[in-house]
gemmi code that builds the backbone of each chain (N, CA, C; Angstrom):
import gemmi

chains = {
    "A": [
        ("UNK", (114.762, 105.745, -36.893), (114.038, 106.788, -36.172), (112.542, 106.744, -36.477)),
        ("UNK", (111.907, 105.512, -37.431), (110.853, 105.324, -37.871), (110.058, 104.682, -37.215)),
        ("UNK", (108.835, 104.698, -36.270), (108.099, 103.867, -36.042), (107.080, 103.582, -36.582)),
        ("UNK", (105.996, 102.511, -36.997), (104.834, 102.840, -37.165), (103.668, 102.617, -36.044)),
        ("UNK", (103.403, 103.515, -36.204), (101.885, 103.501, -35.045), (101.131, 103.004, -35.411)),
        ("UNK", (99.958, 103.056, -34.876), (98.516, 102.138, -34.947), (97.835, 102.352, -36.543)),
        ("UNK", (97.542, 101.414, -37.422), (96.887, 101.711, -38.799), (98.313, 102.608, -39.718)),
        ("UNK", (97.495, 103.198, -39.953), (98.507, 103.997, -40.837), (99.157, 105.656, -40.844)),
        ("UNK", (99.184, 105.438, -39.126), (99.967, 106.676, -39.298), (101.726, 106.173, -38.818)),
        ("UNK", (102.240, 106.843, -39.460), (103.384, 107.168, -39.570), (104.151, 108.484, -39.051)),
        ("UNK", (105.496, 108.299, -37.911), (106.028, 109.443, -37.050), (107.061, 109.145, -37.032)),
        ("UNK", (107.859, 110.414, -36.965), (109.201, 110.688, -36.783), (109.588, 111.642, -35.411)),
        ("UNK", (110.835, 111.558, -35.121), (111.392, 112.803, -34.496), (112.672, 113.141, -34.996)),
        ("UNK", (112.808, 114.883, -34.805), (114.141, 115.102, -35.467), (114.611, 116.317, -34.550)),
        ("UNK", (116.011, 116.653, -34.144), (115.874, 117.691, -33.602), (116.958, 118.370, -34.783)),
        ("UNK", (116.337, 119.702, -34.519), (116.161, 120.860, -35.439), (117.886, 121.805, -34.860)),
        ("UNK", (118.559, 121.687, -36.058), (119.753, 121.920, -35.569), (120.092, 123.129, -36.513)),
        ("UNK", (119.283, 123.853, -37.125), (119.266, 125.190, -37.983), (119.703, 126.056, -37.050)),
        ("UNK", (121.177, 126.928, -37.182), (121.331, 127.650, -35.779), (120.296, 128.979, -35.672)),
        ("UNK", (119.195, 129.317, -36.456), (118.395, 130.053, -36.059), (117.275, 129.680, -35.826)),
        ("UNK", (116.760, 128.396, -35.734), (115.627, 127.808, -35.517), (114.636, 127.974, -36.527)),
        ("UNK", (113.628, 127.696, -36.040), (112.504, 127.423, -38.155), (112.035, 129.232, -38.412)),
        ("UNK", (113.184, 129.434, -38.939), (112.692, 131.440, -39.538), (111.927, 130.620, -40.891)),
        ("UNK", (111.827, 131.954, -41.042), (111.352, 132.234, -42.530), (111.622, 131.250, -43.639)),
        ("UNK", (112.874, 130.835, -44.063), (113.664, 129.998, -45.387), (113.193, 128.705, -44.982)),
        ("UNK", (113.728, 128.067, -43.930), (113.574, 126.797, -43.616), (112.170, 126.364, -43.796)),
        ("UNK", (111.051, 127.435, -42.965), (109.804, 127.539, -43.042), (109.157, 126.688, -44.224)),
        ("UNK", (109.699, 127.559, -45.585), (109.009, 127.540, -46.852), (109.349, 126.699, -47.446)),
        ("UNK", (110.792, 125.813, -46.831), (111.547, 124.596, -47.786), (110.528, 123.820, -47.606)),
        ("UNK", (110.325, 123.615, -46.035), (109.671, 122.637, -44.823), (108.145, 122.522, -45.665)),
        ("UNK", (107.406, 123.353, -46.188), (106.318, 123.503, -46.414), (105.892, 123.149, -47.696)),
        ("UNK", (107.304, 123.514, -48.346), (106.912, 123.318, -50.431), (107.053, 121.776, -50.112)),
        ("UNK", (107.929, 121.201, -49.101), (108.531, 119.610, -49.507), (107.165, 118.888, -49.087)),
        ("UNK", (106.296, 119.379, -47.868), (105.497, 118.917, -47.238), (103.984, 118.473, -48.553)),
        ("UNK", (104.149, 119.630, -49.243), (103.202, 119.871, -50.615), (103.776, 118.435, -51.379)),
        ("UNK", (104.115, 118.087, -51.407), (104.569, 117.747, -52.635), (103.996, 115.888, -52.275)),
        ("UNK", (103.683, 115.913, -50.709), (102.963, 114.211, -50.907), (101.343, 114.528, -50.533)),
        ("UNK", (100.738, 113.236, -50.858), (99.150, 113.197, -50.535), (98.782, 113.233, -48.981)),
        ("UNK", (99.781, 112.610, -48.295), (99.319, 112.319, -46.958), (99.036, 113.676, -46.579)),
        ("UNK", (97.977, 113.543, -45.267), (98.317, 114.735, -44.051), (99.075, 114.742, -43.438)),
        ("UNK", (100.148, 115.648, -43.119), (101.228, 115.904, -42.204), (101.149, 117.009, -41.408)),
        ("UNK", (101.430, 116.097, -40.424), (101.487, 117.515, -38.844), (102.716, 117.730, -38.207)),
        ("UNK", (102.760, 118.647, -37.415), (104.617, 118.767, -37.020), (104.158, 119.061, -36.146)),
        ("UNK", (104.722, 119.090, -34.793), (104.770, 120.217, -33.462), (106.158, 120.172, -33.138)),
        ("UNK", (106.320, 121.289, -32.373), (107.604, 120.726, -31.384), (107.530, 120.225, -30.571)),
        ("UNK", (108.654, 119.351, -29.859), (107.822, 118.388, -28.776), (107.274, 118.465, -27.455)),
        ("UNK", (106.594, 117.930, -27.450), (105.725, 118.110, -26.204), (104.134, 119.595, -26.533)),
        ("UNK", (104.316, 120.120, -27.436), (103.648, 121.300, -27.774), (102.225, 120.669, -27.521)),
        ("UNK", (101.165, 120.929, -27.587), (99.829, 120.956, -27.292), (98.995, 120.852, -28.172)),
        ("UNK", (99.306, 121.562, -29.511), (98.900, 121.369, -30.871), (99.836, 120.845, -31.708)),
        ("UNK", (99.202, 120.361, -32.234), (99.825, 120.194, -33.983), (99.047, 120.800, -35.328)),
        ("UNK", (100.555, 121.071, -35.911), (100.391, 122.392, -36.988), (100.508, 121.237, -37.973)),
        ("UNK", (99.457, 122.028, -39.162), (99.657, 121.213, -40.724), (100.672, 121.439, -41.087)),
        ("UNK", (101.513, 121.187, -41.512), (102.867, 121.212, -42.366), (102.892, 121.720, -43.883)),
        ("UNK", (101.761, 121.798, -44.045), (101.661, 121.948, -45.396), (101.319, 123.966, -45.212)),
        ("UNK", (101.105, 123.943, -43.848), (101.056, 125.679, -44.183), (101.745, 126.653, -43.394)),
        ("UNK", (102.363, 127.419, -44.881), (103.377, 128.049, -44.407), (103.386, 129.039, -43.504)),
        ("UNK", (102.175, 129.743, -43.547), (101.744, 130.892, -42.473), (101.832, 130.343, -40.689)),
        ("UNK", (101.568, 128.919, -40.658), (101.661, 128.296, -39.175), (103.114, 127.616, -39.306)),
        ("UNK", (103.533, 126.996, -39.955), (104.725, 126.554, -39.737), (105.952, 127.644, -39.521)),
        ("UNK", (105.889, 129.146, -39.828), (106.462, 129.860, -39.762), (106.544, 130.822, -37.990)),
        ("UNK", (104.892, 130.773, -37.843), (104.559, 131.278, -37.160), (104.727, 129.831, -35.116)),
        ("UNK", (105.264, 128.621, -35.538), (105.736, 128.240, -34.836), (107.012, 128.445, -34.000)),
        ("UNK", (107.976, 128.850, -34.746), (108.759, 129.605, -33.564), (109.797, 128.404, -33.317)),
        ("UNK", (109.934, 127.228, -33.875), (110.772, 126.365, -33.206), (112.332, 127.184, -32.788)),
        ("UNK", (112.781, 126.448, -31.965), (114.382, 127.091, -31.540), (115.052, 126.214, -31.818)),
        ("UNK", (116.197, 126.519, -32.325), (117.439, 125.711, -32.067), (117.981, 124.804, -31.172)),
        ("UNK", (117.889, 123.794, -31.564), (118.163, 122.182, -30.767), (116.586, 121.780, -30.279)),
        ("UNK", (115.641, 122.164, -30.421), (114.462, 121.620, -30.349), (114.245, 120.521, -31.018)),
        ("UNK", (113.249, 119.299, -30.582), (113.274, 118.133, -31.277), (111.616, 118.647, -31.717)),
        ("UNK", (111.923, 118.548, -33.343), (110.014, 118.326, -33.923), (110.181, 116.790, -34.786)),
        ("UNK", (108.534, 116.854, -33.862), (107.763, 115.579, -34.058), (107.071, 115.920, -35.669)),
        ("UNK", (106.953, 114.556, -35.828), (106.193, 114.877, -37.338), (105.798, 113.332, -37.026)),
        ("UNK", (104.267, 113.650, -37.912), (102.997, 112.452, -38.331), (102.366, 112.872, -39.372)),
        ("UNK", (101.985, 111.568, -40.017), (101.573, 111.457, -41.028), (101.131, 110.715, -41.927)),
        ("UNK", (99.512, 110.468, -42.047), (98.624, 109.808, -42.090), (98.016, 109.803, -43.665)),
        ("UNK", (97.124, 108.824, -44.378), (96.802, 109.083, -45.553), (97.259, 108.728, -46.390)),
        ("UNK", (96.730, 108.512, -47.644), (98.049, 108.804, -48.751), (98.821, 107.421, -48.581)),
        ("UNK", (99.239, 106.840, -49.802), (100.126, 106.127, -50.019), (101.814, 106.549, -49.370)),
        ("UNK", (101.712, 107.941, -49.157), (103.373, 108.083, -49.770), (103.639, 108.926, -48.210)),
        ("UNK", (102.310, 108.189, -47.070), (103.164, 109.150, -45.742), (103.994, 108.578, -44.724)),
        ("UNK", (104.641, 107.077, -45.506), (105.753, 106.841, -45.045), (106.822, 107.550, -45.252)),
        ("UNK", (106.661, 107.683, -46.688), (108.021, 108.696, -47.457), (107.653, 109.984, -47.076)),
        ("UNK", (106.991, 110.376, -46.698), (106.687, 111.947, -46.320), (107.205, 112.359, -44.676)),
        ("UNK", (107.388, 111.214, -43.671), (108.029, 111.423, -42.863), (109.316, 111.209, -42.735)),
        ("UNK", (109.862, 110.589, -43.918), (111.165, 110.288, -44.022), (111.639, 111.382, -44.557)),
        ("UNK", (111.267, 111.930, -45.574), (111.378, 113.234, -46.565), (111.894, 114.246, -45.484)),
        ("UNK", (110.839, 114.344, -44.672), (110.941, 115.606, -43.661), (112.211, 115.607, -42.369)),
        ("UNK", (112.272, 114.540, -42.429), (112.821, 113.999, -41.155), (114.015, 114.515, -41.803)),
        ("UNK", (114.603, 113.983, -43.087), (116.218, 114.219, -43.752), (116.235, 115.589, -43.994)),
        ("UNK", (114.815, 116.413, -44.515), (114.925, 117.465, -44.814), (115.814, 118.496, -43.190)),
        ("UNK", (115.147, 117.945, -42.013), (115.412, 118.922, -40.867), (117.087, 118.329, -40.722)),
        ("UNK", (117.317, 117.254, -40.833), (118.697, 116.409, -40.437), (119.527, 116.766, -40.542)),
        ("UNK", (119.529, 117.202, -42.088), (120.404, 118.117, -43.182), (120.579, 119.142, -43.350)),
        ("UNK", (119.701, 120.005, -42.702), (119.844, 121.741, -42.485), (119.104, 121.880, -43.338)),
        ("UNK", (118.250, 121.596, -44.057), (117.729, 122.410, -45.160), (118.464, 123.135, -46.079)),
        ("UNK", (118.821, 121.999, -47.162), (119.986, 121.842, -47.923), (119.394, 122.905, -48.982)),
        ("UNK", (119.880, 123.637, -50.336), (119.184, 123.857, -50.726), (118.985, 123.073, -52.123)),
        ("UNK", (117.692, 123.045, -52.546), (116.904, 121.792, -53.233), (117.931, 121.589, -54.646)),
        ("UNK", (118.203, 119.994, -54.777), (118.907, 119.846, -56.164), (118.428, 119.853, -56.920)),
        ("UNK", (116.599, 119.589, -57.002), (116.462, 119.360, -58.150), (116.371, 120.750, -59.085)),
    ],
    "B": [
        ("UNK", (105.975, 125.301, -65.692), (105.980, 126.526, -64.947), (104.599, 127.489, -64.708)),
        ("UNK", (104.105, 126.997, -65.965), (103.169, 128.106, -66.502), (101.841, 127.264, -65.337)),
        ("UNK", (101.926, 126.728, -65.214), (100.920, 125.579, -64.189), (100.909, 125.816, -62.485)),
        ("UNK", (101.531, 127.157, -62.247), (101.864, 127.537, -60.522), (100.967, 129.381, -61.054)),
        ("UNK", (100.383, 129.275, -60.301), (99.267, 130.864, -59.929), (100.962, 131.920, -59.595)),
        ("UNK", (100.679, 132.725, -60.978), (101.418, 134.097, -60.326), (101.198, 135.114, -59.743)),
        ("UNK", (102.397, 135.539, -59.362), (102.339, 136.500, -58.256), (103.078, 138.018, -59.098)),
        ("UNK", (101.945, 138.731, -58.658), (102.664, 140.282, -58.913), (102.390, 141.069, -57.784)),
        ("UNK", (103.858, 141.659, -57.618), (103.680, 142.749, -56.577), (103.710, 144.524, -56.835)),
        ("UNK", (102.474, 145.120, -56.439), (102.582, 146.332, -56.585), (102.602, 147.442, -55.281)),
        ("UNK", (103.882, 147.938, -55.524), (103.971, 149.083, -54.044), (104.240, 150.303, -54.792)),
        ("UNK", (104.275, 151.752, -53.965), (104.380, 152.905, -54.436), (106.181, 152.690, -54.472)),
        ("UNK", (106.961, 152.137, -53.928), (108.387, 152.587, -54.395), (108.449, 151.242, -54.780)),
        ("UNK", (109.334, 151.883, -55.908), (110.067, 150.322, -56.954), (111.095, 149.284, -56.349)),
        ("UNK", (111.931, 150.517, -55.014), (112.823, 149.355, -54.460), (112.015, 148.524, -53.411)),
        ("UNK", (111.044, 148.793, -52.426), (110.238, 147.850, -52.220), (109.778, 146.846, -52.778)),
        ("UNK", (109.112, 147.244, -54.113), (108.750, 145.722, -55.083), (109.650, 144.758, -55.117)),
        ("UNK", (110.940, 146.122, -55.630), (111.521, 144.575, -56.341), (112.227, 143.714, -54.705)),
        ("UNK", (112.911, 144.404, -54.174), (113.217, 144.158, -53.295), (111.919, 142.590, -52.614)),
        ("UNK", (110.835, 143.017, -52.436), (110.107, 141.860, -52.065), (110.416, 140.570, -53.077)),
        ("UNK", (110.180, 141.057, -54.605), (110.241, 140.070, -55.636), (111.579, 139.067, -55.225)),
        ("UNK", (112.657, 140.019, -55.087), (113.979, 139.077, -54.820), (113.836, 138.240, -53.889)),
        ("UNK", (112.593, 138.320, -52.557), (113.072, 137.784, -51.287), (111.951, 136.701, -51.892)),
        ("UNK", (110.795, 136.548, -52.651), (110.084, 135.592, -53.207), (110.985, 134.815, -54.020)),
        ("UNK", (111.586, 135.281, -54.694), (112.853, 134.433, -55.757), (113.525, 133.652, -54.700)),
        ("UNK", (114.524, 134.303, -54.255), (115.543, 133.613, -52.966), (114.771, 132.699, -52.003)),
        ("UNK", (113.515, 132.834, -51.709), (112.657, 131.800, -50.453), (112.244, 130.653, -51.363)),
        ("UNK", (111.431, 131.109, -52.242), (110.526, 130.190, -52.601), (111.334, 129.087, -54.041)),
        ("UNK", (111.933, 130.340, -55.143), (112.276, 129.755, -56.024), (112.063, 129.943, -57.412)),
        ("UNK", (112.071, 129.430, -57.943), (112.222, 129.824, -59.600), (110.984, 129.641, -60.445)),
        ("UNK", (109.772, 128.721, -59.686), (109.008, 127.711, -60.512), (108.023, 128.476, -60.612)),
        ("UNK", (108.087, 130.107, -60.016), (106.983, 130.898, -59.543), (106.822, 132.178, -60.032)),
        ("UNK", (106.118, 131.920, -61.543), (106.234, 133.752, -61.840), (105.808, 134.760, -61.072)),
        ("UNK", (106.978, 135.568, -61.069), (107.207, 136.939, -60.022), (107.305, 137.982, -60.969)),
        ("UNK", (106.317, 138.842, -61.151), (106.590, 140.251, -61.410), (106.206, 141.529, -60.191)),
        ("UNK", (107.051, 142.476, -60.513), (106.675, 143.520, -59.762), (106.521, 144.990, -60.460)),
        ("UNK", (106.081, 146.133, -59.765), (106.258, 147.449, -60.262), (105.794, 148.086, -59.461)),
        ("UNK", (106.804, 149.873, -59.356), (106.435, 150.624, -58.248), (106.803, 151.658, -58.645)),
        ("UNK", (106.206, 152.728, -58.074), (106.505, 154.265, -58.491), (105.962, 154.843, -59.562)),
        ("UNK", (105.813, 155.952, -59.736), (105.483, 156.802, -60.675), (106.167, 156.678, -62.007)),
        ("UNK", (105.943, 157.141, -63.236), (106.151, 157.114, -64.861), (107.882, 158.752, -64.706)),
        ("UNK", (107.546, 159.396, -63.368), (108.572, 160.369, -63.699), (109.716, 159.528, -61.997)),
        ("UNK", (109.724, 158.692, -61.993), (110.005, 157.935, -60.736), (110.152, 158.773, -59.305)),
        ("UNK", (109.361, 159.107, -59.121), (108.750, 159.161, -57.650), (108.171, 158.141, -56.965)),
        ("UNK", (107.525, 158.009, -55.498), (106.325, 157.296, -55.296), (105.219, 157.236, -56.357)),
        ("UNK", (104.914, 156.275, -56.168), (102.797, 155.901, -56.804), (102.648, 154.957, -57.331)),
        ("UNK", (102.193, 154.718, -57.957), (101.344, 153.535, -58.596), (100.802, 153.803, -60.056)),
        ("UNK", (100.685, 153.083, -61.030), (100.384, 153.547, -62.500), (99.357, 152.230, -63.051)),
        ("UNK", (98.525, 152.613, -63.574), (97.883, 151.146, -63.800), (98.408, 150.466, -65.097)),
        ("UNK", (98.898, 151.813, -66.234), (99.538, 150.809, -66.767), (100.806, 149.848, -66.469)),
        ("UNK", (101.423, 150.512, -65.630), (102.475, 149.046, -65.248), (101.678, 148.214, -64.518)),
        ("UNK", (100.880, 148.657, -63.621), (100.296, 146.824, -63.199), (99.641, 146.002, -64.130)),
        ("UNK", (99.555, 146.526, -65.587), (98.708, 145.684, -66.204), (99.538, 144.977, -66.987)),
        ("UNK", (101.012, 145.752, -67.216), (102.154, 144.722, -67.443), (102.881, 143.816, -66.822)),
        ("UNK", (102.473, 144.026, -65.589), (103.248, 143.009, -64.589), (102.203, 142.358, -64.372)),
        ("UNK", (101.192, 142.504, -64.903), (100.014, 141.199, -64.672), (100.400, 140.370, -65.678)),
        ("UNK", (100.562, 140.673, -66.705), (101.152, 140.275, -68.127), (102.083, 139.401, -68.033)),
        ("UNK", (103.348, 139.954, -67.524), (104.449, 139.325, -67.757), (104.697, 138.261, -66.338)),
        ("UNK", (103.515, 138.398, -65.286), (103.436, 137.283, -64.490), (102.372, 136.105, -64.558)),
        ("UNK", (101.744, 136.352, -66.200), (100.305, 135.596, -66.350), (100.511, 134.201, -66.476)),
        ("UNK", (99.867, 133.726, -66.668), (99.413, 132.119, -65.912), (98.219, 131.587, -66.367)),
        ("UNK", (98.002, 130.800, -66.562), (96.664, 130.109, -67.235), (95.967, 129.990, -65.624)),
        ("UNK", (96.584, 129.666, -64.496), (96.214, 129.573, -63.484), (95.650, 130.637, -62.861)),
        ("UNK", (96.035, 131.448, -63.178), (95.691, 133.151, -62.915), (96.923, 133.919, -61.937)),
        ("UNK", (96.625, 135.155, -61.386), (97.593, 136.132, -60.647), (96.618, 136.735, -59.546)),
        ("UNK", (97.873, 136.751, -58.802), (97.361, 137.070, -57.301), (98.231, 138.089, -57.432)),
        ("UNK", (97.521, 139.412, -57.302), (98.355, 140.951, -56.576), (98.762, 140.734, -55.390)),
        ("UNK", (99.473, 141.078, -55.249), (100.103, 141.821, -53.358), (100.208, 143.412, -53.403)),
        ("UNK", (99.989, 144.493, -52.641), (99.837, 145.415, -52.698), (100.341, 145.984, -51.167)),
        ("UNK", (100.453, 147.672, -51.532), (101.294, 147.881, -49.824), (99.874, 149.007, -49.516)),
        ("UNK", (99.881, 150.135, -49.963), (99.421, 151.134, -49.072), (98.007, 151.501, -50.445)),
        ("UNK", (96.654, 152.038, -49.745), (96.195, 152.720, -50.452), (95.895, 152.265, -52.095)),
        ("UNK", (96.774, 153.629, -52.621), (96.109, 153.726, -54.137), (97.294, 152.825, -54.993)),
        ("UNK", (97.621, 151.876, -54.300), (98.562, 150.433, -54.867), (96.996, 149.770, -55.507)),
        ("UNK", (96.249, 149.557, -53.979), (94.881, 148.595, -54.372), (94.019, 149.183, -55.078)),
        ("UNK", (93.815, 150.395, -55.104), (92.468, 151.030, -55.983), (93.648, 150.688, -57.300)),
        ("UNK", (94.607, 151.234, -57.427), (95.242, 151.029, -59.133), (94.814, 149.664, -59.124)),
        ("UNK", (95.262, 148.532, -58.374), (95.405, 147.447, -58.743), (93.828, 146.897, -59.312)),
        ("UNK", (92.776, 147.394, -58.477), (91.644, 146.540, -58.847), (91.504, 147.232, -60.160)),
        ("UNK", (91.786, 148.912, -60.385), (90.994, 149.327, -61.562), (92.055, 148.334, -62.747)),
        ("UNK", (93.433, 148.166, -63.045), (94.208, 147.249, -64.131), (93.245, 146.565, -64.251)),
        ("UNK", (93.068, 145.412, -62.784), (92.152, 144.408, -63.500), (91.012, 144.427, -63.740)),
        ("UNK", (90.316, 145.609, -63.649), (88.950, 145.896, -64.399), (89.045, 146.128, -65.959)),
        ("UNK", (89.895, 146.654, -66.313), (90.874, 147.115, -67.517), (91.636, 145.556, -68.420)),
        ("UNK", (91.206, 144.424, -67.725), (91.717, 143.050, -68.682), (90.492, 143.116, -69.270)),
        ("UNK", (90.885, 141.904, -70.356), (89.840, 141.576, -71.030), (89.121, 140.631, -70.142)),
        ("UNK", (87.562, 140.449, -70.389), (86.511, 139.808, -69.561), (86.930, 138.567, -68.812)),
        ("UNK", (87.863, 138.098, -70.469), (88.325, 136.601, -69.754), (88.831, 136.037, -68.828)),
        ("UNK", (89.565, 137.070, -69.242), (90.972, 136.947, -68.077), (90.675, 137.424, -66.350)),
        ("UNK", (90.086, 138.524, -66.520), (89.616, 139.112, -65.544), (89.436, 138.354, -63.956)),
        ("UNK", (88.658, 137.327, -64.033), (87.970, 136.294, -63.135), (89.551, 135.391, -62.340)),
        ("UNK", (90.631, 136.044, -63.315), (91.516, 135.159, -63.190), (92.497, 136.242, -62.312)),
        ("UNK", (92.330, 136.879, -61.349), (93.475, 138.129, -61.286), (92.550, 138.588, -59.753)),
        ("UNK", (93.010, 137.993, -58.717), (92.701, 138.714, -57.218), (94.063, 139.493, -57.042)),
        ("UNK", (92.970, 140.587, -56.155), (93.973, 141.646, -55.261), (94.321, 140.539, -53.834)),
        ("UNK", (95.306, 140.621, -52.983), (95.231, 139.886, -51.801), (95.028, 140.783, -50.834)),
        ("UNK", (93.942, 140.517, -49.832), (94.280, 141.270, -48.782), (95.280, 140.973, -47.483)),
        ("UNK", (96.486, 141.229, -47.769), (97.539, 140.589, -47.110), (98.723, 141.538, -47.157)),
        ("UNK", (99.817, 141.716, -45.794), (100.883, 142.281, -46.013), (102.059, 142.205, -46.958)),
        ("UNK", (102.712, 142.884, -47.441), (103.195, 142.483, -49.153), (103.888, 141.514, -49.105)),
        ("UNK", (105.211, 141.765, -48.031), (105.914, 141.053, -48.362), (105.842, 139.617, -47.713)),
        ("UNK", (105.307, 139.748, -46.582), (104.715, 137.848, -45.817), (103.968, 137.274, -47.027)),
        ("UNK", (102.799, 138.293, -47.302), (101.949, 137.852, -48.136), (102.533, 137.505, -49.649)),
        ("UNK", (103.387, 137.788, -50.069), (104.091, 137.380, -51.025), (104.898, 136.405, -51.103)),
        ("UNK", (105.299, 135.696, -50.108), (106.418, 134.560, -49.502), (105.287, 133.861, -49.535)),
        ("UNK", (103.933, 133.751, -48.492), (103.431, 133.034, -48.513), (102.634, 132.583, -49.640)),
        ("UNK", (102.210, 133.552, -50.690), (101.332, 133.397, -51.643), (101.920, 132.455, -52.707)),
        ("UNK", (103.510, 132.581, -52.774), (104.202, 132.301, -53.616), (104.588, 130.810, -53.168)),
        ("UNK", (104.513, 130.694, -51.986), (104.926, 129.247, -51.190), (103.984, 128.281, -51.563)),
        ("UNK", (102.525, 128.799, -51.730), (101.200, 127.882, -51.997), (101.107, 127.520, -53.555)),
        ("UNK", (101.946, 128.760, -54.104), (101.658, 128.665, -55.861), (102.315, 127.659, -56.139)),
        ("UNK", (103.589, 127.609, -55.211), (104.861, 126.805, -56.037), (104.297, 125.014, -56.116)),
        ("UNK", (103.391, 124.825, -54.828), (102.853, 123.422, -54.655), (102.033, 123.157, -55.976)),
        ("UNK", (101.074, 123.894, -56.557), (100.326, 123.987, -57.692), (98.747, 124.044, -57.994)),
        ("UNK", (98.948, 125.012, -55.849), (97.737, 125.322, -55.197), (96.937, 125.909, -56.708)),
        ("UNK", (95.344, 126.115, -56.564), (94.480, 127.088, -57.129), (94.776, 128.183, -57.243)),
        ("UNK", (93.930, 129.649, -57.399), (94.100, 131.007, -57.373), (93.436, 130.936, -55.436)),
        ("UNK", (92.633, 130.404, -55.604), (91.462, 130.624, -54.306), (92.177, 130.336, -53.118)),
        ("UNK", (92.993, 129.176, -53.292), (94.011, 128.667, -52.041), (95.474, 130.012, -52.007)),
        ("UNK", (95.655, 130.064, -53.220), (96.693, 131.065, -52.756), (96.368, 132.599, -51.963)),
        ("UNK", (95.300, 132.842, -52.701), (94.912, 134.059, -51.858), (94.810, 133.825, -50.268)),
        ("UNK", (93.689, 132.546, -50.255), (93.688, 132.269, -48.475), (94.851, 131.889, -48.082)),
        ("UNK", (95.929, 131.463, -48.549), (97.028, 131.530, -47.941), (97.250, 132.686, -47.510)),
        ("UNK", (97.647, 133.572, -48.288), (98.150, 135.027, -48.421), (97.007, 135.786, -47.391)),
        ("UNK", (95.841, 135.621, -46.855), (95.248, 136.189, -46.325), (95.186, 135.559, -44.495)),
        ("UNK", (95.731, 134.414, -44.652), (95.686, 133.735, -43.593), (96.549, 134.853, -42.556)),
        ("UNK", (97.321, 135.657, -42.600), (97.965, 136.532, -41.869), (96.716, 137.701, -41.433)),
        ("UNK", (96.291, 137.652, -41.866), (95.271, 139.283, -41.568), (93.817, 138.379, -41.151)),
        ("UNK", (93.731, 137.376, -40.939), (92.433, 136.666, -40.688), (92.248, 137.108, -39.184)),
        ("UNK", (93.168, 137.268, -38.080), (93.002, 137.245, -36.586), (92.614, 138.583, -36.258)),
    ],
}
model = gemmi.Model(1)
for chain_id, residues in chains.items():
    chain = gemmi.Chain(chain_id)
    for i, (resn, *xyz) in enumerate(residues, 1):
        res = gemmi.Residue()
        res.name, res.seqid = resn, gemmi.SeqId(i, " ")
        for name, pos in zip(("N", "CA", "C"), xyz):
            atom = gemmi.Atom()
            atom.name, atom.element = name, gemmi.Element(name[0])
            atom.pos, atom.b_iso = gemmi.Position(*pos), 0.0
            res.add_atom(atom)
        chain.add_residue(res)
    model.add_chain(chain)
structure = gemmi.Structure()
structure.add_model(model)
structure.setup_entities()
């Protein structure tokens, strides 16, 4: 589900199968996991007009995705924003498991 | 642990606080000192500065503490506590201007990454910016 685009950005798609779509919980998983690499990461849902930083929780919350929506994610920078779209991509795949470590 | 900006929440009723505190625990997680306190010394509504200066305490941080606050004389208590630290500390302890409990999810969401004091507040304020 990985392509790479031009230079070094890096994109995914995932559709979002949380049966309440991105509330609140998912929001903040979506956002701490997003923290945790160097790259910049953006999400929209697809086709959306903007893209939201991922890294903040006040817009990622305030996106609204719905249930069975496919979000796009990119992500540029940073050594690690291959793994940062992969990260995210399993994070939405999986329901937003809650974290093992 | 001690390396994530804490969060204390002060409202006039105690089940509000804690009640927020739990929904910061349950969202965000464990890595994020959470204190709260609410109500009066004979438990009514209000606010007391000495409990906010213990829940500044027992949510302190080398990183510093970010208040959340609900109505009123939550924020006047809250700024006078932290006028009431010692000098040092002081510099280290914002009120947020932000709704408690968003603003507490979110404040706590930015701490847990191992944001600043300065980023967590603008997190936490990013709701009341529009």
């Amino acid at each position: 589900m990985l392509d790479k685009a031009d230079g070094q950005i890096f994109s995914g798609n995932v559709r979002l199968i949380h049966a309440v779509g991105m509330h609140a919980r998912p929001a903040v998983k979506l956002t701490k996991l997003a923290k945790k690499f160097q790259a910049q990461i953006s999400v929209r849902v697809e086709g959306a007009a903007e893209w939201i930083n991922a890294k903040s929780v006040a817009k990622i919350m305030a996106m609204r995705a719905a249930h069975g929506s496919t979000i796009e994610i990119k992500a540029s920078g940073g050594s690690d924003a291959e793994a940062a779209v992969a990260a995210l991509v399993k994070l939405i795949e999986t329901d937003f498991p809650d974290e093992v470590s | 642990m001690s390396d994530t900006v804490g969060i204390v929440i002060v409202s006039h009723s105690r089940d509000i606080a804690k009640g927020t505190a739990d929904m910061v625990r349950q969202m965000v997680g464990s890595e994020v000192r959470v204190a709260f306190c609410g109500g009066n010394p004979d438990g009514g509504l209000g606010t007391s500065v000495p409990s906010i200066i213990d829940a500044i305490n027992d949510a302190w941080s080398a990183k510093g503490v970010a208040i959340l606050v609900d109505l009123g004389g939550a924020e006047t208590n809250s700024e006078m506590a932290v006028e009431m630290l010692e000098p040092a500390r002081r510099d280290h302890v914002v009120v947020c201007n932000a709704p408690i409990v968003e603003g507490a999810v979110m404040a706590a969401t930015e701490a847990a990454g191992g944001s600043t004091l300065a980023q967590v507040k603008a997190v936490a304020e990013e709701l009341s910016a529009d």
